[in-house]
MMTF fields as JSON, N, C-alpha, C and O atoms, coordinates in Angstrom:
{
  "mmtfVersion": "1.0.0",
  "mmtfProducer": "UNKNOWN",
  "numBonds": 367,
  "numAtoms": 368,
  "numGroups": 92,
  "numChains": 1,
  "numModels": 1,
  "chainsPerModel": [1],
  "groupsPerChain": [92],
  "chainIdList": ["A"],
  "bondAtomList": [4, 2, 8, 6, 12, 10, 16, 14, 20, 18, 24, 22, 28, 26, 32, 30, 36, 34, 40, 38, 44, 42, 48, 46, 52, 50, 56, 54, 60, 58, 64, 62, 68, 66, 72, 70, 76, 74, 80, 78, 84, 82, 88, 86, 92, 90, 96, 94, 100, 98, 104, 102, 108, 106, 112, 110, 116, 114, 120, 118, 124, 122, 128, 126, 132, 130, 136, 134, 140, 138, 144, 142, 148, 146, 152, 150, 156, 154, 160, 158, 164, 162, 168, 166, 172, 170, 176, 174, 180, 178, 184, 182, 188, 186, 192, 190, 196, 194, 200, 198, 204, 202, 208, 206, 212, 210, 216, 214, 220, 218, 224, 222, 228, 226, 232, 230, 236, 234, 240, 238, 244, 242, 248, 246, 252, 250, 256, 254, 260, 258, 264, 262, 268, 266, 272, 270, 276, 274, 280, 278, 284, 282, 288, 286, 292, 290, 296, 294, 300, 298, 304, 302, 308, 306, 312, 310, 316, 314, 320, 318, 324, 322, 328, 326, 332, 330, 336, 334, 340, 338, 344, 342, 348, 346, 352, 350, 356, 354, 360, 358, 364, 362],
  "bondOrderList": [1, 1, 1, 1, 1, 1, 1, 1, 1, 1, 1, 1, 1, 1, 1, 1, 1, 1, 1, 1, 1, 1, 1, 1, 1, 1, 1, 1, 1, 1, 1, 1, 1, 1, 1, 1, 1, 1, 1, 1, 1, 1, 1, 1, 1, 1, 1, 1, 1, 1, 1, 1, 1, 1, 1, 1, 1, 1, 1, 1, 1, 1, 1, 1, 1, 1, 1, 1, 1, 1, 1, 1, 1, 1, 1, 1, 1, 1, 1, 1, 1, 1, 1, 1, 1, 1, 1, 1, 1, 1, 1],
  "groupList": [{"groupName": "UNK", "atomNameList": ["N", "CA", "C", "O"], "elementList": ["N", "C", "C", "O"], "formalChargeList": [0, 0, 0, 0], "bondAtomList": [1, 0, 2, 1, 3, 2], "bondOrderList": [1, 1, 2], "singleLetterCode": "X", "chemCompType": "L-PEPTIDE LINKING"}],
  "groupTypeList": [0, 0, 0, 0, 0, 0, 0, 0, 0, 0, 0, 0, 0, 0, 0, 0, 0, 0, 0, 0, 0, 0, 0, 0, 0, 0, 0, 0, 0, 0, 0, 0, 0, 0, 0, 0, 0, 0, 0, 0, 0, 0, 0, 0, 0, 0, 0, 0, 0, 0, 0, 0, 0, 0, 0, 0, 0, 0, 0, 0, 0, 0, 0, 0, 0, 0, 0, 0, 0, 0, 0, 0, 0, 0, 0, 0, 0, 0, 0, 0, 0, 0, 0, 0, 0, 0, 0, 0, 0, 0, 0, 0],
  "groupIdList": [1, 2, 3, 4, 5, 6, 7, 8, 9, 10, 11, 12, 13, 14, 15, 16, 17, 18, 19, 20, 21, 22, 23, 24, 25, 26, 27, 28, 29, 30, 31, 32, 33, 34, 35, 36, 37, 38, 39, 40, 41, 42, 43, 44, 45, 46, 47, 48, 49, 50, 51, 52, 53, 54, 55, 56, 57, 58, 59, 60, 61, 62, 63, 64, 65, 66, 67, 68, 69, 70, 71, 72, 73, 74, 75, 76, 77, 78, 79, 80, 81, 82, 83, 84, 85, 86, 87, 88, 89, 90, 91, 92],
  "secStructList": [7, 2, 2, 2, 2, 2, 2, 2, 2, 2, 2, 2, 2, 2, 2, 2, 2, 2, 2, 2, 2, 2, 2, 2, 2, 2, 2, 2, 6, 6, 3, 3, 7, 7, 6, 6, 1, 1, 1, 1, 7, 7, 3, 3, 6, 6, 1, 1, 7, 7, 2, 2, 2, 2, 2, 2, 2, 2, 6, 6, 1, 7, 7, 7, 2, 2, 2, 2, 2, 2, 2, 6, 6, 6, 1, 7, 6, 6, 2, 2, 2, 2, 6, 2, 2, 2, 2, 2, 2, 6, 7, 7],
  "xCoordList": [-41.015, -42.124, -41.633, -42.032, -40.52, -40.078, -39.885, -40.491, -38.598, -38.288, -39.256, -38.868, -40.097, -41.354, -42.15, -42.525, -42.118, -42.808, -41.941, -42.402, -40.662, -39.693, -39.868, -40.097, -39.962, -39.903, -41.428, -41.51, -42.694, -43.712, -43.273, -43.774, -42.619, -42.751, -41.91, -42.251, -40.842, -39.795, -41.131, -41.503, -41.556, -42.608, -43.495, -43.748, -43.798, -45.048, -44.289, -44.942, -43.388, -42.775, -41.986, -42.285, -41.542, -41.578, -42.362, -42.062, -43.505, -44.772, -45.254, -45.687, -45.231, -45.952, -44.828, -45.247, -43.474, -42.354, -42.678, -42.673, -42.915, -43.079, -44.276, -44.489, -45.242, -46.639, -46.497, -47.182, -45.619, -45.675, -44.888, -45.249, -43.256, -43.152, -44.14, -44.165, -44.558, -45.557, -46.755, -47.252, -47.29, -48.214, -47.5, -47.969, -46.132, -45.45, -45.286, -45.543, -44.904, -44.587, -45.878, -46.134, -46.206, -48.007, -48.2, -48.493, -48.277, -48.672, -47.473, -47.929, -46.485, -45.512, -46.075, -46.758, -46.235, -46.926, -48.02, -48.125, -48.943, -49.559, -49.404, -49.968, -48.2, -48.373, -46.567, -45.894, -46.305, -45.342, -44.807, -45.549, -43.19, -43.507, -41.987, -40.964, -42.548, -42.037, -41.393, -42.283, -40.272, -39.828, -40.235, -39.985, -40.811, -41.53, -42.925, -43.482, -43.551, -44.691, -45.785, -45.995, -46.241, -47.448, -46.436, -46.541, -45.406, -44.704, -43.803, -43.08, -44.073, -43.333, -43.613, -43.015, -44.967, -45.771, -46.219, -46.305, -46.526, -46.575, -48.082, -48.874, -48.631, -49.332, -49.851, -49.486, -50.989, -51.662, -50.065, -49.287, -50.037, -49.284, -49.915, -50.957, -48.851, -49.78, -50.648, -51.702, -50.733, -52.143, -51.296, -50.069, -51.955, -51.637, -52.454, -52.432, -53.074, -53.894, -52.974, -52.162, -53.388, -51.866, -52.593, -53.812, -51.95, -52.29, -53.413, -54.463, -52.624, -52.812, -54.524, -55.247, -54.726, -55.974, -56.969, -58.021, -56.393, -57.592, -57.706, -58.798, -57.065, -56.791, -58.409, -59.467, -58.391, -58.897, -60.425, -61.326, -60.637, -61.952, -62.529, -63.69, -61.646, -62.499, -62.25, -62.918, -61.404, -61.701, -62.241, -63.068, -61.761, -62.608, -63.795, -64.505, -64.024, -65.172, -66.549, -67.655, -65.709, -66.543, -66.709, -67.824, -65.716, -66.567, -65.986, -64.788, -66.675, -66.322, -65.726, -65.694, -65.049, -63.921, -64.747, -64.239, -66.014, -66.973, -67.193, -67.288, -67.42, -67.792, -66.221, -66.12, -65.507, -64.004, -63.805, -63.693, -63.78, -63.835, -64.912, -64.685, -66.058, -66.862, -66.441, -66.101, -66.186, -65.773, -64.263, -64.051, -63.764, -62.031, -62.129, -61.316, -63.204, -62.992, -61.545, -61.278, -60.53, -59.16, -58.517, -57.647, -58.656, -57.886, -58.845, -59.985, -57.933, -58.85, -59.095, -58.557, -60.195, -60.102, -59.234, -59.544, -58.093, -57.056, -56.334, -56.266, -56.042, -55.279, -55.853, -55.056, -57.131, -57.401, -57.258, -57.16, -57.211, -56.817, -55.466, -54.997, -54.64, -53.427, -52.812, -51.807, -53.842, -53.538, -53.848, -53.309, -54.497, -54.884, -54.266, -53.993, -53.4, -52.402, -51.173, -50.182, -51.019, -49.481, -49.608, -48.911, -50.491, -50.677, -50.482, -49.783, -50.798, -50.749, -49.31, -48.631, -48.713, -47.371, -46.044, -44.956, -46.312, -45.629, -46.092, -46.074, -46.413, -46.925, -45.916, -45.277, -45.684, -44.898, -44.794, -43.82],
  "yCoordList": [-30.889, -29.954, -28.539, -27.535, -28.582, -27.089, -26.509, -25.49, -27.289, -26.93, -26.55, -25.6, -26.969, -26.762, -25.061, -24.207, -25.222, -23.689, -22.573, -21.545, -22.865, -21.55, -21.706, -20.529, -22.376, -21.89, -21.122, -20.214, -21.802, -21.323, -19.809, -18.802, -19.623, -18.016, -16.992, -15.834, -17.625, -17.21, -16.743, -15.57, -17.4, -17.303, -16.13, -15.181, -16.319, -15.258, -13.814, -12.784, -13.739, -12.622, -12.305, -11.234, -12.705, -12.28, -11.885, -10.754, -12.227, -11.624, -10.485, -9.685, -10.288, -9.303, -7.811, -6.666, -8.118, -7.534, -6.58, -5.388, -7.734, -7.701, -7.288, -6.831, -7.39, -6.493, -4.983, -4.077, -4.625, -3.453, -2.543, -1.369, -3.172, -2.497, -2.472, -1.421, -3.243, -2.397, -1.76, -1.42, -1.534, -0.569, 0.783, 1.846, 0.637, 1.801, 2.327, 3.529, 1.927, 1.622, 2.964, 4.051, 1.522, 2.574, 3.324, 4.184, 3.845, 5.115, 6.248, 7.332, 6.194, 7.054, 6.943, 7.967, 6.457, 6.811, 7.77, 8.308, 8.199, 8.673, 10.292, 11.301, 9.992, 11.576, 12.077, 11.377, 13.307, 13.833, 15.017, 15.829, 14.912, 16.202, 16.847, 16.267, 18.387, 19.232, 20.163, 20.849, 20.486, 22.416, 23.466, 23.524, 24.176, 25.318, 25.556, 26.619, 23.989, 24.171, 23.561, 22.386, 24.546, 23.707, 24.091, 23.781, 24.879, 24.951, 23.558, 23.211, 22.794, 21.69, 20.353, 19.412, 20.799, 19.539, 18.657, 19.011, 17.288, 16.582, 16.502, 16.465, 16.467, 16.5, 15.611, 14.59, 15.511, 14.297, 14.357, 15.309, 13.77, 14.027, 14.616, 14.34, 15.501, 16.512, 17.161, 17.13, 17.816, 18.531, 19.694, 19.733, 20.372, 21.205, 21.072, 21.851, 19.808, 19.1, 18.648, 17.735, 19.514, 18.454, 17.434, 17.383, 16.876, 15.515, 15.899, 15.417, 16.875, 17.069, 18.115, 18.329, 18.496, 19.006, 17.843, 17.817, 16.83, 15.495, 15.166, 14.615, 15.194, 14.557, 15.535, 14.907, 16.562, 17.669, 17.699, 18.024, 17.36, 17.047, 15.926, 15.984, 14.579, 13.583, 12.993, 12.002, 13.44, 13.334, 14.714, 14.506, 16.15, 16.564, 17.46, 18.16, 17.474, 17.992, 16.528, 16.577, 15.524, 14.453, 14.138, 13.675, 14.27, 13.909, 13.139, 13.166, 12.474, 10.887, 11.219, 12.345, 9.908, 9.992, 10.484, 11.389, 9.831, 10.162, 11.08, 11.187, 12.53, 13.657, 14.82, 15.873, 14.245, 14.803, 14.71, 15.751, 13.411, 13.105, 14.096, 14.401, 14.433, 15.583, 16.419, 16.636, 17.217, 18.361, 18.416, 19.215, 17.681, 17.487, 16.642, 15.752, 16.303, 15.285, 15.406, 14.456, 16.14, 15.579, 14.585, 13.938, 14.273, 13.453, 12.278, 12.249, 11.269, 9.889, 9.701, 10.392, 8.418, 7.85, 7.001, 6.689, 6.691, 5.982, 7.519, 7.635, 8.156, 9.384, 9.627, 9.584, 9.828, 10.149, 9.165, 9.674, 7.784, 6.257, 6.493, 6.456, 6.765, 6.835, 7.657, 7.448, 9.123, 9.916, 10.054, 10.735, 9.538, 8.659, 8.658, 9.443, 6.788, 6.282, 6.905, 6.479, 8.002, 8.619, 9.545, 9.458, 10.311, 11.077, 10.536, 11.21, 9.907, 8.844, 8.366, 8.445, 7.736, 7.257, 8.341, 8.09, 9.589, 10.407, 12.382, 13.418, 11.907, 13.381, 14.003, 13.321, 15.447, 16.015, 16.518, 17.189],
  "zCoordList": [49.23, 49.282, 49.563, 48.972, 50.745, 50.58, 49.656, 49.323, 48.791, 47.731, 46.524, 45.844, 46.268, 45.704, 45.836, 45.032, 47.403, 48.059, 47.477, 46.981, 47.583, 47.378, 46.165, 45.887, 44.962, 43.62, 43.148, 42.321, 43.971, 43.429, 44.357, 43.858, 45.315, 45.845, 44.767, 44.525, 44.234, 44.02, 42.546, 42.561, 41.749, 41.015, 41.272, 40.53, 42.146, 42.345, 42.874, 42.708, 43.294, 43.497, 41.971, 41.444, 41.649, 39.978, 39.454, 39.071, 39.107, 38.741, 39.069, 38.239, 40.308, 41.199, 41.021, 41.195, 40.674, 40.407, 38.897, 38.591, 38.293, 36.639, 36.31, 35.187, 37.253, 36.673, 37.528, 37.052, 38.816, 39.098, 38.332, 38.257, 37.419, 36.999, 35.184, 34.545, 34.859, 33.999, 34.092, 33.018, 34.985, 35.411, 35.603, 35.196, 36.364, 36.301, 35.169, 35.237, 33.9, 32.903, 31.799, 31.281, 32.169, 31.631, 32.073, 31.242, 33.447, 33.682, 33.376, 33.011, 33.438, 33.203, 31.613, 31.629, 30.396, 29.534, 29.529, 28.426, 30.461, 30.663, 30.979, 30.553, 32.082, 33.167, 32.307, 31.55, 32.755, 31.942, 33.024, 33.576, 33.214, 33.878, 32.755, 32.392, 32.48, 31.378, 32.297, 32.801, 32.73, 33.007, 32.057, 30.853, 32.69, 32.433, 32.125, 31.848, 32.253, 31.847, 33.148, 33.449, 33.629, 34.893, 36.136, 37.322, 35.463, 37.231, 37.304, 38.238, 35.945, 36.76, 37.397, 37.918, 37.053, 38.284, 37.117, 35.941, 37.698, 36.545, 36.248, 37.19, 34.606, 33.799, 33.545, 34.128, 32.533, 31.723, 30.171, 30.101, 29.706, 28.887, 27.391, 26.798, 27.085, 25.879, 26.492, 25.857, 27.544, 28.096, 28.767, 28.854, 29.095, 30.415, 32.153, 33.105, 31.973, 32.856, 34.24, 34.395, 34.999, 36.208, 37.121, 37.282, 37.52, 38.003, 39.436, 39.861, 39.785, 40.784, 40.7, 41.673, 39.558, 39.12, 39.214, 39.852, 38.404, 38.814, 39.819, 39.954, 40.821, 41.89, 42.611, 42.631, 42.972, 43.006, 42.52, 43.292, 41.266, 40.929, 41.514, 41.92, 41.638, 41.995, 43.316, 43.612, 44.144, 45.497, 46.38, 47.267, 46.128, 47.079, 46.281, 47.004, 44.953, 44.438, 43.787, 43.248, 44.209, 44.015, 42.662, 42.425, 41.374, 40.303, 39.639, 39.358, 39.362, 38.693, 37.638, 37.143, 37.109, 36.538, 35.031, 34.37, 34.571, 33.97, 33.496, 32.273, 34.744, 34.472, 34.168, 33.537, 34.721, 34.568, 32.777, 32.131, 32.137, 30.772, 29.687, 28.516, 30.488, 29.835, 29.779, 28.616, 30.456, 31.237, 29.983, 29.07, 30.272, 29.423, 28.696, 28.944, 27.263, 25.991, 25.626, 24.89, 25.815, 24.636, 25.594, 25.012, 26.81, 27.707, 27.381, 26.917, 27.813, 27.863, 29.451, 30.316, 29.727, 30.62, 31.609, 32.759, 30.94, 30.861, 31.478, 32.702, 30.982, 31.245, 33.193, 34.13, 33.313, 34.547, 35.577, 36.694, 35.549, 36.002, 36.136, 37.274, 35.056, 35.666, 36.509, 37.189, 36.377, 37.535, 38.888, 39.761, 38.911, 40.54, 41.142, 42.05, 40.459, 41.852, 41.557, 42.151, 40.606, 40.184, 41.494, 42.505, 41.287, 42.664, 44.193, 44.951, 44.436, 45.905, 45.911, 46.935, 44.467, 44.976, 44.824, 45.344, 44.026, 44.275, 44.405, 43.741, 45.585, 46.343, 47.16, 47.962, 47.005, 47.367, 48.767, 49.112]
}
């Protein structure tokens, strides 16, 4: 039975390995950071949108990810999702 436990862990920590790095994955698809452009700071990709601009609209001006997408039709929704937790896991 031990033996059993350690393979289903050994399992699930693989997974959990293998889906963080593709979420990483995907979102670095997403965000972009260019020299010379934005200062530097990282972007929506293809935009001049910085991460840190979304960040900005929808936590301290309150606006949903929804109204951010109005406001900015050439970005996707996907684009502002990934800038989220890009922001949180690498803030300066």
């Amino acid at each position: 039975m031990l033996l059993l436990s350690g393979v289903v862990n050994d399992i699930i920590m693989f997974n959990n390995s293998l889906n963080n790095t593709m979420s990483i994955n995907i979102i670095k698809e997403h965000i972009e950071i260019t020299p010379g452009i934005c200062g530097g700071k990282p972007c929506i990709a293809g935009h001049r949108i910085r991460v840190q601009d979304i960040v900005i609209w929808h936590e301290q001006m309150g606006m949903s990810p929804d109204e951010i997408l109005y406001h900015y039709p050439s970005i996707t929704l996907f684009d502002i999702y990934a800038a989220l937790p890009y922001y949180h896991d690498y803030r300066e």
